[in-house]
Backbone as JSON Lines, residues from 0, in Angstrom:
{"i":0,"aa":"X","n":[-8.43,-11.43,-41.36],"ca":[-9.54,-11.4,-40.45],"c":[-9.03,-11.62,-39.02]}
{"i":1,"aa":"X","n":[-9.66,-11.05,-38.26],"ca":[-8.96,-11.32,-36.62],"c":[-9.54,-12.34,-36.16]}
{"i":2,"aa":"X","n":[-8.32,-12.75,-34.99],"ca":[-9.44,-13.9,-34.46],"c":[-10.09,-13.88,-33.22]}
{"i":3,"aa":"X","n":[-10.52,-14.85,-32.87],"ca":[-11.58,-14.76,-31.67],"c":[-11.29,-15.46,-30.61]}
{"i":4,"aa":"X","n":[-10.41,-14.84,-29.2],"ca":[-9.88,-15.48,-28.76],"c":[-11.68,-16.28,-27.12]}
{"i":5,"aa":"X","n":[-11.5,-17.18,-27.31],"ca":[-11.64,-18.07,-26.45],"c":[-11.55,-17.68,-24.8]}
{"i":6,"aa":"X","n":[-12.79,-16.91,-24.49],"ca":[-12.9,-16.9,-22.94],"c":[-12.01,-18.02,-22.01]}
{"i":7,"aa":"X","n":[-10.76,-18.31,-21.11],"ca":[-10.59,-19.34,-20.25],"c":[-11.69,-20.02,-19.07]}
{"i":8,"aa":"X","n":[-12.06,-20.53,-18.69],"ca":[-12.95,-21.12,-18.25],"c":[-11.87,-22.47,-17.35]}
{"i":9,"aa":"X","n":[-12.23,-21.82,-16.02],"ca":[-11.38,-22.48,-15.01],"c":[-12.56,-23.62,-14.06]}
{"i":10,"aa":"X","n":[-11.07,-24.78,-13.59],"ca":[-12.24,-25.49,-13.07],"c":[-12.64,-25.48,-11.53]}
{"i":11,"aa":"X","n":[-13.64,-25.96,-11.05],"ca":[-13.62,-25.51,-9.64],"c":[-12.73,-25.77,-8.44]}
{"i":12,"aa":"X","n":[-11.99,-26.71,-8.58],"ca":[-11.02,-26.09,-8.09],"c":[-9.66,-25.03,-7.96]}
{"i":13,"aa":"X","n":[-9.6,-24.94,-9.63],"ca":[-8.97,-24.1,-9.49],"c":[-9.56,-22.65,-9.35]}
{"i":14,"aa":"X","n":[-10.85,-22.5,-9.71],"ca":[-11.41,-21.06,-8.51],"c":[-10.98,-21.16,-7.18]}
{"i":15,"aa":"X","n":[-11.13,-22.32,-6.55],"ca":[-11.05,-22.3,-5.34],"c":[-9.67,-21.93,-5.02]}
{"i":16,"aa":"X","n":[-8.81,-22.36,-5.55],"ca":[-7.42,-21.87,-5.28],"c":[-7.29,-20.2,-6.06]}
{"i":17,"aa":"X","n":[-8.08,-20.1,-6.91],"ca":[-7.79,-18.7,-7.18],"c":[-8.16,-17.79,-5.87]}
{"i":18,"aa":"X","n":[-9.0,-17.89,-5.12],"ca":[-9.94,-17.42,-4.26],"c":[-9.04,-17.33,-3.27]}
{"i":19,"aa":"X","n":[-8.02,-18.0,-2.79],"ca":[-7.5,-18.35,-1.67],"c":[-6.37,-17.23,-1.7]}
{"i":20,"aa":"X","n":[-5.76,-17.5,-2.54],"ca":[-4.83,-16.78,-3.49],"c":[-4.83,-15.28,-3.46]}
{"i":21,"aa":"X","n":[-6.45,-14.98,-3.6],"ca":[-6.92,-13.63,-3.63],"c":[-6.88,-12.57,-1.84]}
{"i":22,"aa":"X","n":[-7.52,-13.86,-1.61],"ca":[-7.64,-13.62,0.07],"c":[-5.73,-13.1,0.55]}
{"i":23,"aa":"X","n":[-5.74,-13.88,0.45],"ca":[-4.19,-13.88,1.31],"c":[-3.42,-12.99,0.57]}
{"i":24,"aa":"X","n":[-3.77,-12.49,-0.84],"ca":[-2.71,-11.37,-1.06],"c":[-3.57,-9.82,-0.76]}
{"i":25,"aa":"X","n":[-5.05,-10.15,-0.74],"ca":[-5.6,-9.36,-0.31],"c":[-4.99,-8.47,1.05]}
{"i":26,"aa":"X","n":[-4.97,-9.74,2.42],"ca":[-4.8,-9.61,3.6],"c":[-3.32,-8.56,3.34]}
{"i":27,"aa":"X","n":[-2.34,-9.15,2.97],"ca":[-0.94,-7.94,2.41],"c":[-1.36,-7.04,1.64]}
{"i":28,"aa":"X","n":[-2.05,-6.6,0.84],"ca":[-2.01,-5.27,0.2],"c":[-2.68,-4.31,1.92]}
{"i":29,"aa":"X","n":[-3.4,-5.18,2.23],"ca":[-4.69,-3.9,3.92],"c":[-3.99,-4.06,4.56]}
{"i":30,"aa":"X","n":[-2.36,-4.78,5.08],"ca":[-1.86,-4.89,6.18],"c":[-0.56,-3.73,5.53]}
{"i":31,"aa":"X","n":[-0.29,-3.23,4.04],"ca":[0.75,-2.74,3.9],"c":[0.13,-1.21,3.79]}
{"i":32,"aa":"X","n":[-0.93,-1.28,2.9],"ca":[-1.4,-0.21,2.88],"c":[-3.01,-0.14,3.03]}
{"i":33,"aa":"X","n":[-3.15,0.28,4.78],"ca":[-4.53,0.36,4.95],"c":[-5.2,1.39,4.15]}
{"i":34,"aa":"X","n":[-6.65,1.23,4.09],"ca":[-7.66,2.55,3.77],"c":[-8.75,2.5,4.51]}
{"i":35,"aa":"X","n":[-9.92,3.31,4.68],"ca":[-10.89,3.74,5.48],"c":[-12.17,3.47,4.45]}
{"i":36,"aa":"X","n":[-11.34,4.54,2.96],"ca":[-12.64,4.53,2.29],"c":[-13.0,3.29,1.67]}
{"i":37,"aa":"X","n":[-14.11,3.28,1.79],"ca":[-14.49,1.97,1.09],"c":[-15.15,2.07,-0.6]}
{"i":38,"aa":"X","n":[-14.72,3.09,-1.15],"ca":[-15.13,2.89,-2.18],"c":[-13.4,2.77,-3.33]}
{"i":39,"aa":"X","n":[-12.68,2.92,-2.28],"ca":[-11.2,3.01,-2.72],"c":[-10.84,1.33,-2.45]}
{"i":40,"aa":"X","n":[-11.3,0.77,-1.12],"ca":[-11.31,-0.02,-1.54],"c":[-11.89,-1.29,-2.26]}
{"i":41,"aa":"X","n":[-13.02,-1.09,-2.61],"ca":[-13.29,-1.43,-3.68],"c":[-13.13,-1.55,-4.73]}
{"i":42,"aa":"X","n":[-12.09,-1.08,-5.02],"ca":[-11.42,-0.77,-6.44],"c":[-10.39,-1.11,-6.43]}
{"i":43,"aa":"X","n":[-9.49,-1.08,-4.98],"ca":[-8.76,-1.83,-4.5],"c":[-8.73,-3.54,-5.24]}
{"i":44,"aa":"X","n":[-9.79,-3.95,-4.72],"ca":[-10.35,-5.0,-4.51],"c":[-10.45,-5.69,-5.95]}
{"i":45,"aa":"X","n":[-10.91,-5.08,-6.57],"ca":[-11.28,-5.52,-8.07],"c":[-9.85,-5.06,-8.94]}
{"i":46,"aa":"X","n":[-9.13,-4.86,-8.87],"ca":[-7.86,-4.59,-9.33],"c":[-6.65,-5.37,-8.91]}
{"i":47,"aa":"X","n":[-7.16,-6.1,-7.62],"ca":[-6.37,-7.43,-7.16],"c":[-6.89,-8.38,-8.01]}
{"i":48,"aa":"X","n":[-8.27,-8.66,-7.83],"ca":[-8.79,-10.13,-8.48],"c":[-8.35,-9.95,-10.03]}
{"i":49,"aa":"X","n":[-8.47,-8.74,-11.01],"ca":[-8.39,-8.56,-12.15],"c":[-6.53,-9.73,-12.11]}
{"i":50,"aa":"X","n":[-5.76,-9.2,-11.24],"ca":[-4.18,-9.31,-11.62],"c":[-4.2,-10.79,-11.29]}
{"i":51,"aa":"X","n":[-4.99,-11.32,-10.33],"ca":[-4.84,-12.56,-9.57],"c":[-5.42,-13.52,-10.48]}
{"i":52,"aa":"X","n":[-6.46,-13.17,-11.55],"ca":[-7.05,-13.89,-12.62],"c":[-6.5,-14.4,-13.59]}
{"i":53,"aa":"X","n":[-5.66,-12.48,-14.11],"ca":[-4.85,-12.68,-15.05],"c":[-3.1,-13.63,-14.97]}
{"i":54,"aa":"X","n":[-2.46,-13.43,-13.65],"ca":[-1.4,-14.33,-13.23],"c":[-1.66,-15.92,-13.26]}
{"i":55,"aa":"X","n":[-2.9,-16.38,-13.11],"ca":[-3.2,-17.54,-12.91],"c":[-2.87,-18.35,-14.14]}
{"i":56,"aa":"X","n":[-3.14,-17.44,-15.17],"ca":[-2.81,-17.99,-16.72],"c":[-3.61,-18.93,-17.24]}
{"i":57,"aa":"X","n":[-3.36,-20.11,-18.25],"ca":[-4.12,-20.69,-18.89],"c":[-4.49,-22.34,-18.39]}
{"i":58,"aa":"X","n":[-3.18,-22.66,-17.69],"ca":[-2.78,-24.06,-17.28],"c":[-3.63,-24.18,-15.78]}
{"i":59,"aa":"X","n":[-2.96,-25.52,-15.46],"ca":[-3.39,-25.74,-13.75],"c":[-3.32,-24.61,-12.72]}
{"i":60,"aa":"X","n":[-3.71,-24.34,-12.1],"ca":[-3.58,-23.44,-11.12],"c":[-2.97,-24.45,-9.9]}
{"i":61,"aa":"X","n":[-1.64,-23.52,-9.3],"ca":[-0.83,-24.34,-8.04],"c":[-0.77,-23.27,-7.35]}
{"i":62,"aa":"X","n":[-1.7,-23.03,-5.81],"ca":[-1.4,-22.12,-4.77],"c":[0.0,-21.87,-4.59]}
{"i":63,"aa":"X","n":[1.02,-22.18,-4.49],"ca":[2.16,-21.49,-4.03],"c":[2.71,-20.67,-5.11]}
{"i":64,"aa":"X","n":[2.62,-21.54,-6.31],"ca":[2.62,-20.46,-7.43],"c":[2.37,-19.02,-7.99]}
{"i":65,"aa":"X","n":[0.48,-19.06,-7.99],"ca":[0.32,-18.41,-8.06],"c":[0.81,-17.68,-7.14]}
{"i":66,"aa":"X","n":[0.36,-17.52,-5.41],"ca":[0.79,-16.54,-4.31],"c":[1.84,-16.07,-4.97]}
{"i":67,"aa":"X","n":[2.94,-16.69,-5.13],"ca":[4.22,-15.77,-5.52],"c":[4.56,-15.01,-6.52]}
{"i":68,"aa":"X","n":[3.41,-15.48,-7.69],"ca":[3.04,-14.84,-8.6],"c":[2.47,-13.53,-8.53]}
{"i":69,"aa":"X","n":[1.92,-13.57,-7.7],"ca":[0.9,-12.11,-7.86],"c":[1.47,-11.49,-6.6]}
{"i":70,"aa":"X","n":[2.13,-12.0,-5.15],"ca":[3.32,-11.11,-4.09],"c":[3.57,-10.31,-4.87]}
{"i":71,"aa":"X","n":[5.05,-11.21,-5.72],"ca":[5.96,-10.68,-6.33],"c":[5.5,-9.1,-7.24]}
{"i":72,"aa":"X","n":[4.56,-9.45,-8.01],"ca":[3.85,-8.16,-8.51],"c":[3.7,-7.34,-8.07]}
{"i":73,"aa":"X","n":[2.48,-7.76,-6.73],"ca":[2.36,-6.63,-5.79],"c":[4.21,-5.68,-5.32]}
{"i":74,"aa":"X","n":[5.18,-6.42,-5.26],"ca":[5.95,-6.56,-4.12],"c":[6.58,-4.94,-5.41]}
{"i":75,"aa":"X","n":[6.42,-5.26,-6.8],"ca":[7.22,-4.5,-7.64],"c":[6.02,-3.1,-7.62]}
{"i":76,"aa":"X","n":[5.45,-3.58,-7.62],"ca":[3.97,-1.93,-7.47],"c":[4.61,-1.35,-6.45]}
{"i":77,"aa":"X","n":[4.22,-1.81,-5.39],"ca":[4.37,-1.47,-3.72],"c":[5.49,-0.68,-4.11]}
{"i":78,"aa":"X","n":[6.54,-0.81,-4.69],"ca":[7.85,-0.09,-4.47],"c":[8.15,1.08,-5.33]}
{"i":79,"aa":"X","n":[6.92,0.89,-6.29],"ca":[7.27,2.7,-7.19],"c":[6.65,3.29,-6.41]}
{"i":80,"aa":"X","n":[6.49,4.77,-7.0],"ca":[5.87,5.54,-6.46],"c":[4.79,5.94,-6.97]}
{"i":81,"aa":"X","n":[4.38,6.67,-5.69],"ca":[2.59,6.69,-5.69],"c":[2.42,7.12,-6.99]}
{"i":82,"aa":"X","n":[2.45,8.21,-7.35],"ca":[1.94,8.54,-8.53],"c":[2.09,7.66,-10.04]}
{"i":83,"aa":"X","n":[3.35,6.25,-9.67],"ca":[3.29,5.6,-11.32],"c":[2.6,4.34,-10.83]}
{"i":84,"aa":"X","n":[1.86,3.98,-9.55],"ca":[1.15,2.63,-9.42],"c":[-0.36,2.8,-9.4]}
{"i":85,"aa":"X","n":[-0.64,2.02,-9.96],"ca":[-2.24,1.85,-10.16],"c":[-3.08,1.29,-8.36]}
{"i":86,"aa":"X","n":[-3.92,1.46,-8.44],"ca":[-4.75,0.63,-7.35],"c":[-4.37,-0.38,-6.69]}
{"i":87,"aa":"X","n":[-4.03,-0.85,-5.81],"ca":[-3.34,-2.17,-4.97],"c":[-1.66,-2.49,-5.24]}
């Protein structure tokens, strides 16, 4: 039988540091690669928070951590090419 994994459920501060987290890697993805459209970025947008959620993992959340957690990601996207990177 499969099992049923358990939504994570973070506490408020660590939203709050997720949030921060989001912002500031946000600000580097629009300062590396601007866009106009806004429905691109929007998708943009929701494809950061998706990675920034998922990097955060199960434990405490620690701002410098994460940030470098989800840079670093970005930093390995940013460097393929267009056609093998997804959104942000």
């Amino acid at each position: 039988m499969g099992s049923f994994k358990r939504p994570h459920a973070f506490d408020p501060l660590d939203l709050e540091i997720i949030d921060l987290v989001y912002e500031v890697a946000w600000e580097q993805v629009s300062a590396r690669q601007p866009s106009h459209d806004t429905a691109e970025n929007e998708e943009r947008q929701a494809s950061l928070r998706k990675r920034v959620f998922a990097l955060a993992g199960d434990g405490g959340v620690d701002f410098d951590t994460l940030l470098n957690r989800v840079l670093a990601s970005l930093l390995n996207l940013l460097s393929t090419s267009p056609t093998e990177r997804d959104y942000v």
